[in-house]
Every structure is written in C-alpha cells, then in structure tokens.
N, C-alpha and C positions, 0 to 999 in steps of 0.2 A: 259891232253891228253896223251894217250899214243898208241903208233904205233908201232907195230908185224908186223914181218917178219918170216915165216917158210922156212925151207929148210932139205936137207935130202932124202925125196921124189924120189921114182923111181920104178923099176920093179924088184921083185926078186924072186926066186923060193920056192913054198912049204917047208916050214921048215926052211927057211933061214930068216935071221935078217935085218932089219932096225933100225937107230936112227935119230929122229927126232929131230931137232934145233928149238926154238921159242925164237929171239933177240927180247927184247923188248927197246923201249926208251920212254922218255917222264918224266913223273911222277915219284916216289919213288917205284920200284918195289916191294919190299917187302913189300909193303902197299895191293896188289892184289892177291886173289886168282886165280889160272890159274888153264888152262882145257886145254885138248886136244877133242875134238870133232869128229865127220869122219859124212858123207854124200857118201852112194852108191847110184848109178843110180836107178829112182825110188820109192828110201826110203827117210824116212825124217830121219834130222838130230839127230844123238844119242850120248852123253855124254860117254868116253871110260874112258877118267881117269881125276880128278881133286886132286891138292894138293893145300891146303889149307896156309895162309897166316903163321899160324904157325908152319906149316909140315906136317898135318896129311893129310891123300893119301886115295881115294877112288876110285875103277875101275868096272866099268858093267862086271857081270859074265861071260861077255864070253871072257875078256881078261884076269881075274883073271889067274898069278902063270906064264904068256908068257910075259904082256906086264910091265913097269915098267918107272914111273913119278917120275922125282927130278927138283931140280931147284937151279942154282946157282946165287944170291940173287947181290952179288956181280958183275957179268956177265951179268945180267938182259938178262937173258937166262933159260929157262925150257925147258926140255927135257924128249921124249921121246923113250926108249928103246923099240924094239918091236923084238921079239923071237920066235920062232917054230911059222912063220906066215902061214896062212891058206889062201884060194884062200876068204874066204867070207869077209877076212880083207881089201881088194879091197876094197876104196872107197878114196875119196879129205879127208883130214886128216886138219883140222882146229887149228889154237891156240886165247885159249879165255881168256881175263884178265876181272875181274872181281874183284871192289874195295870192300872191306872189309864191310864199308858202305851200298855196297848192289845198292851206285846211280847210279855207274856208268861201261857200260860193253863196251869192247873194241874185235875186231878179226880180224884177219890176212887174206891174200888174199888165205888160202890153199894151198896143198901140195897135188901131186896127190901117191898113196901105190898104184901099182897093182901088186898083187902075184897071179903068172901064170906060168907053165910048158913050 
C-alpha cells in the first residue's frame, strides 16, 4: 500500500511558478513509476509528466521546456516544478504512483493550480 499526499497547490499569476510536493509512504518507493496528472473543470483527466522508475521523464507537449518532473527516492517525494504558467494550466493537479509491475496504481487527494490575473 502506498499513500500520497500532494501539496504546493495555490493561485498564481500568468508567468509565474509553482512546485509541486507528492510525499509518499508505504511500500519501497523507488520500486514506482510516478506521474503527475491535472483534471480541469469539464475535461477529463490528462497525463502532464511521468518519471519512470529508473529516471527517464516524459511530459504532454503542452508542458514540454515550462514544466519539470524529479523525484527524490530517498524522501519518498516527487516533484513537480511548473514555470511560465499559463491560465489553461488551471486545473486539481494529481500524484500517481504506479508499481513497476504494472499491478498496482495508487493517487493522491489533488492539489488545486489556478493561474489567474
């Protein structure tokens, strides 16, 4: 079992930065691929950045080169850096563990991102 907790989460303006926090506990972290997720109002839920159990990092184009995924393994903490934020980044901002294996997926209660003027 493993249980996420995000924090971080708030309101900031056009251009301006958030970092996002996902503690985890439970199981051997480093054994889980994590994701950060987001859900805006209306939309369904879309995949922003995942890093994988052995480092390698993938992110949906529209965050590529602003947003930025690491994870300290040790901390049983992944994070997310988010930069030159845009109003359409507005959405509950999710953290996803996912075991290596593939059986087992775990997520946190969200974090709400609204960037607004």
């Amino acid at each position: 079992q493993v249980q996420l907790v995000e924090s971080g989460g708030g309101l900031v303006q056009p251009g301006g930065s958030l970092r996002l926090s996902c503690a985890g506990s439970g199981n051997i972290f480093s054994a889980y691929h994590m994701a950060w997720y987001r859900q805006a109002p209306g939309k369904e839920r879309e995949l922003v950045a995942r890093i994988f159990s052995g480092g390698r990092t993938i992110y949906v184009e529209s965050v590529k080169g602003r947003f930025t995924i690491s994870r300290d393994n040790a901390k049983n903490t992944v994070y997310l850096q988010m930069n030159s934020l845009r109003p359409e980044d507005t959405a509950v901002y999710y953290c996803n563990a996912q075991h290596r294996s593939l059986r087992y997926d775990y997520w946190g209660q969200g974090t709400q991102v609204t960037v607004s003027s």
